[in-house]
C-alpha positions as a printed Julia matrix, in Angstrom:
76×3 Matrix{Float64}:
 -105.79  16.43  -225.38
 -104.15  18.81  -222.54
 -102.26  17.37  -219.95
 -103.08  16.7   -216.84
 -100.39  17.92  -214.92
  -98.26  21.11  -214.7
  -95.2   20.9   -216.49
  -91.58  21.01  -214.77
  -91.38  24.99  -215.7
  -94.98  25.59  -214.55
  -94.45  23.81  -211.01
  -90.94  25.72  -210.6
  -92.07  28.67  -211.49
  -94.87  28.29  -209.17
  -92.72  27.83  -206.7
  -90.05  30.17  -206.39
  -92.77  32.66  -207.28
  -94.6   31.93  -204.19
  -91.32  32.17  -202.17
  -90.37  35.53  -204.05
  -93.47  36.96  -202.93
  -93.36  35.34  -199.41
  -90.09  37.18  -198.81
  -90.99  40.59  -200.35
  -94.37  40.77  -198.52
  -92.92  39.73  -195.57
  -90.16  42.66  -195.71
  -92.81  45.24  -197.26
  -94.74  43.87  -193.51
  -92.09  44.74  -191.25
  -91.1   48.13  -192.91
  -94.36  48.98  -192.69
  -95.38  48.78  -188.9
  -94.38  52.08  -188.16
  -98.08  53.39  -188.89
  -99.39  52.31  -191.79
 -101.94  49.98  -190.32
 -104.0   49.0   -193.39
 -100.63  48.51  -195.32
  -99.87  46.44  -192.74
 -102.91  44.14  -192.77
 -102.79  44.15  -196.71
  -99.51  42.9   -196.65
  -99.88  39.88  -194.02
 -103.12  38.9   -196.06
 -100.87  38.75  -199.03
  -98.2   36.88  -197.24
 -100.34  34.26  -196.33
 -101.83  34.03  -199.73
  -98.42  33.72  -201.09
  -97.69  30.34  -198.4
 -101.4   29.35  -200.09
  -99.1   29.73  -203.7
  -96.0   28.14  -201.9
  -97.89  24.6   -200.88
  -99.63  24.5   -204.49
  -96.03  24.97  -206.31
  -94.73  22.17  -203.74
  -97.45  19.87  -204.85
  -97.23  20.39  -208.44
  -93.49  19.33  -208.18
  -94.37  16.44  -205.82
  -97.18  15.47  -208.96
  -94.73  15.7   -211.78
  -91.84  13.33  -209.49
  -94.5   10.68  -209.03
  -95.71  11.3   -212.4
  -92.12  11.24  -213.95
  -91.3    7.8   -211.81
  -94.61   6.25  -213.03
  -94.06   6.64  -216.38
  -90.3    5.17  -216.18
  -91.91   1.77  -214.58
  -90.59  -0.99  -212.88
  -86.37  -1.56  -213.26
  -86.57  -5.25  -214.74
C-alpha cells in the first residue's frame, strides 16, 4: 500500500523549491519592468503560483512532524 503522506525529502524539496522559484521570479519581475509588460504579468502569475507551492511544501512538513510525533506515542 502507498503512503499517505509525503516523505521528509518530498516535503523539503517541495519547499525550498517553492522558495527557489519565489526568489527567481520575483528578480526575473523586477528586471523586467522596463517594458516588457507581458513578461511582466507572466512572471507575477508565476510568483504567486510559486507562494501556492510554498504553503503546500509548509504543510507537507507540518504533516510528516505530527505524523512523526504520532507514531513515537505517549513518553511512559
Amino acid at each position: 500500500m502507498a503512503a499517505r503522506f509525503p516523505s521528509w525529502k518530498q516535503a523539503l524539496i517541495t519547499f525550498i523549491g517553492g522558495v527557489i522559484l519565489a526568489g527567481s521570479t520575483c528578480f526575473g519581475f523586477l528586471l523586467s519592468l522596463e517594458g516588457h509588460d507581458n513578461l511582466a504579468s507572466f512572471l507575477a502569475f508565476a510568483f504567486v503560483g510559486s507562494v501556492g507551492v510554498i504553503v503546500v511544501g509548509f504543510i507537507f512538513v507540518i504533516m510528516r512532524i505530527v505524523q512523526s510525533l504520532a507514531e513515537k506515542g505517549p513518553k511512559t
